[in-house]
N, C-alpha and C positions, 0 to 999 in steps of 0.2 A: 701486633700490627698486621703478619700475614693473616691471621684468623678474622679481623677486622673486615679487609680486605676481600676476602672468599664468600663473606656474608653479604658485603655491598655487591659483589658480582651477581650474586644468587637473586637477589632482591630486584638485581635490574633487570635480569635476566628473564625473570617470571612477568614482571610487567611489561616487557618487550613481546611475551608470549600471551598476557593476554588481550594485550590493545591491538595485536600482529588484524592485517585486515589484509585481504587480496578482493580486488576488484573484478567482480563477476562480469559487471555492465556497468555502462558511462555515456550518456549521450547528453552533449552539449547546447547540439542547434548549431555551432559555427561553420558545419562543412556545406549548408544548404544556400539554396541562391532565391533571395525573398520573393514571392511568400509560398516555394513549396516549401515540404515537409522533407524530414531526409528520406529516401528513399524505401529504407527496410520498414516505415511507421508510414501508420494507413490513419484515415477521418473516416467518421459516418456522419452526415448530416440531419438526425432523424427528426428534426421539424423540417426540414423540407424549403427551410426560407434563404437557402442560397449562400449563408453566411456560418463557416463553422472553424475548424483552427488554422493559425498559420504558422510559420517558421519566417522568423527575419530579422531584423536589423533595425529596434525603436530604441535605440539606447539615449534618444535625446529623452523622453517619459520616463525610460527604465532604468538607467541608471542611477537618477534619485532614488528609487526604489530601494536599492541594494541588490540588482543586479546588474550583468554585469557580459556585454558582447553580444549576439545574439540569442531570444529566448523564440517558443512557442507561446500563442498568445489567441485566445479565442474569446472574440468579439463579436457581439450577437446584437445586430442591427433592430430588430424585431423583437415583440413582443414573446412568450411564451418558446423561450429557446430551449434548443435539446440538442447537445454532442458529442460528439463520443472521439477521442484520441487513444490511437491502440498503439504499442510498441512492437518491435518487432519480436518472433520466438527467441525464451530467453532460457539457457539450459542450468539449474540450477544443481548445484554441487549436493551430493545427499550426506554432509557431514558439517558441522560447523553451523554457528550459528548466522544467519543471514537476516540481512539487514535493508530495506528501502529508505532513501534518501532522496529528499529535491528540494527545491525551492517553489516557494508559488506565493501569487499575491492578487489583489481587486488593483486594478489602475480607476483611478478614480475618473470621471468624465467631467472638466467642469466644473469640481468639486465633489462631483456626485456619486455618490455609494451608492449601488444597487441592494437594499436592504434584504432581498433574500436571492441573494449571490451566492450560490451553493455549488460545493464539487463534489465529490466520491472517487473514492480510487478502488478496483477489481483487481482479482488474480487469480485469473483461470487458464485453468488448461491451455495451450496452444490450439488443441484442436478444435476446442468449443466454440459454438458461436453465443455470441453476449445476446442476453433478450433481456436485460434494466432489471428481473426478478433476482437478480442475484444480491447476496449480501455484502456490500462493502467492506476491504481492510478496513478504511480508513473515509471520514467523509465530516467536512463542517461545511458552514455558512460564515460567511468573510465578513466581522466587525468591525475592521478596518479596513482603512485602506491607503494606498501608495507605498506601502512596505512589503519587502519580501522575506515571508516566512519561513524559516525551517523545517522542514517534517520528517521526521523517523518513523517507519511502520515496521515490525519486526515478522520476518517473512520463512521462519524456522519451521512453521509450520507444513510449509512447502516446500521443503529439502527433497534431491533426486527427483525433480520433477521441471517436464518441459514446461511453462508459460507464457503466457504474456501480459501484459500492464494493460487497464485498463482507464484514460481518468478523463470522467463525466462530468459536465458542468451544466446546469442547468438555472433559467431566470426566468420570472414573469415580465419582468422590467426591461425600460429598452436601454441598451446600450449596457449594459453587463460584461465589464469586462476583467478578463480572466490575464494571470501571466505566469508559464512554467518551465524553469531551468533547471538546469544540472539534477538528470534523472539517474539516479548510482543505485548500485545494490552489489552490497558487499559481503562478503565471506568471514569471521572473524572467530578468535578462541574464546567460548564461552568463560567469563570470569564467574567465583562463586557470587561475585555481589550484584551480579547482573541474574542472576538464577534465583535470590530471592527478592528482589526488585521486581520479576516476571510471577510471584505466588500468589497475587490477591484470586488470581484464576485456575484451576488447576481440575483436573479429572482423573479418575481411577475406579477400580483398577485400569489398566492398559496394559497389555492386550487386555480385552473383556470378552467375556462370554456369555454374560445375560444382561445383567446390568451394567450402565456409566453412570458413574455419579459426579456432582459437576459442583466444585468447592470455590462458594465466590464469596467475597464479603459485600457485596453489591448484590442487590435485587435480581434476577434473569428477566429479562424482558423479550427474549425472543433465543433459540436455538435453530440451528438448521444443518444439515450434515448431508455431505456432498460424495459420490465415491470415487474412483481413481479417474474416471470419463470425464467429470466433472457434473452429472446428473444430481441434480436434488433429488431426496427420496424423504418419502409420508412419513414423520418419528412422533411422538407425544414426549411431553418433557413432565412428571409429575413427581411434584417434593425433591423438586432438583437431580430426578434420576430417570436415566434416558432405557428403555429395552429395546435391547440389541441384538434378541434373539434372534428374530426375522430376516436379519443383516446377511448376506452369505461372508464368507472367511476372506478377509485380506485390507486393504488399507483406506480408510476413512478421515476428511475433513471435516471437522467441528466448528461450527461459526456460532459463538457465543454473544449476544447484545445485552450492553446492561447501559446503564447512566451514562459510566463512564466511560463506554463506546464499545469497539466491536476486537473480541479476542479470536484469534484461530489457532483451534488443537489437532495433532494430527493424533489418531487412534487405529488400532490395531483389532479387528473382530476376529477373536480365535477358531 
């Protein structure tokens, strides 16, 4: 029965170690007074039509949704919208795996779904400034709508590193509208079955020193690799293998695009 016992301790012990999660970031929306923004988080309005995110209090629309108190919600009055919601710098742990979280969803208008209701999420440097050429974590077009969706982006790639959130939403259509809560990113103990859950992607050697070769089971449709500044630099990608010679020595973002959407590797140039 003791031996019993010491097994079941061991068992729980290890799944308490690898579910364990510490919260890096957490922003709600509840502390703001509608319709600013909390204070540390900035807007760009880059169409210019006067109309770009807010912070506040629609929980008569939004809480059928499934969400839930106040969110962030950008509503684009006008045709051919463009804008940008940035978080505040976000200092990221350089051990452990980390993780982005939120919620978001299309409020329908009416009924009406803006058929190409599109958002994208970035994560650059703190110090950079966003020009829209950059490659998305994370980015769909909203099939639905009045629901609020889950989304996990896996942000490991960006371990010891200052950031911040970037998430763009963009419509040709009028009234477009957007709604995004509970922004997390958290810290957690890599399990082995989440490591080969993360394989269909992978590159090696790493560190490299001439070549990276880039192991997908999906097609590559695009590559781009960014350095410690956050600078895009000129790379060619042929028969799935990147030269790296030209690179100078030290730390590299890998932004991979395939079907299945958009991976990020971090690499080492020796």
């Amino acid at each position: 029965m003791k031996r019993k016992f010491l097994l079941f301790t061991a068992l729980i012990s290890t799944a308490l170690l690898i579910n364990a999660q510490t919260t890096i970031f957490n922003e709600t929306f509840e502390s703001v007074i509608e319709p600013n923004l909390p204070t540390s988080w900035s807007k760009v309005d880059i169409d210019g039509n006067g109309t770009s995110w807010a912070a506040g209090d629609s929980t008569y629309d939004t809480n059928p949704m499934g969400f839930s108190g106040n969110t962030a919600v950008a509503i684009f009055q006008t045709n051919d919208s463009n804008n940008l919601l940035i978080s505040p710098a976000i200092s990221l742990p350089a051990s452990g795996s980390l993780s982005l979280s939120y919620l978001i969803g299309a409020w329908t208008y009416n009924g009406f779904l803006a058929i190409d209701n599109y958002y994208a999420v970035y994560v650059l440097p703190a110090s950079s400034i966003f020009t829209g050429t950059e490659i998305p974590v994370f980015e769909e077009t909203f099939s639905v709508g009045d629901i609020a969706l889950p989304r996990t982006v896996n942000l490991s790639a960006y371990a010891g590193q200052n950031v911040k959130l970037y998430f763009r939403q963009t419509s040709k259509l009028y009234r477009a509208i957007a709604v995004l809560d509970n922004v997390k990113i958290t810290q957690g103990t890599l399990g082995t079955s989440e490591v080969s859950d993360k394989n269909e992607i992978g590159i090696y050697p790493n560190p490299a020193t001439d070549f990276l070769t880039i192991k997908s089971k999906s097609k590559i449709d695009k590559v781009e690799i960014f350095d410690g500044a956050g600078r895009k630099l000129s790379i060619e990608l042929n028969d799935n293998k990147i030269d790296v010679r030209s690179l100078q020595s030290g730390n590299y973002v890998l932004k991979i695009g395939t079907k299945d959407g958009i991976k990020t590797e971090k690499f080492i140039r020796k």
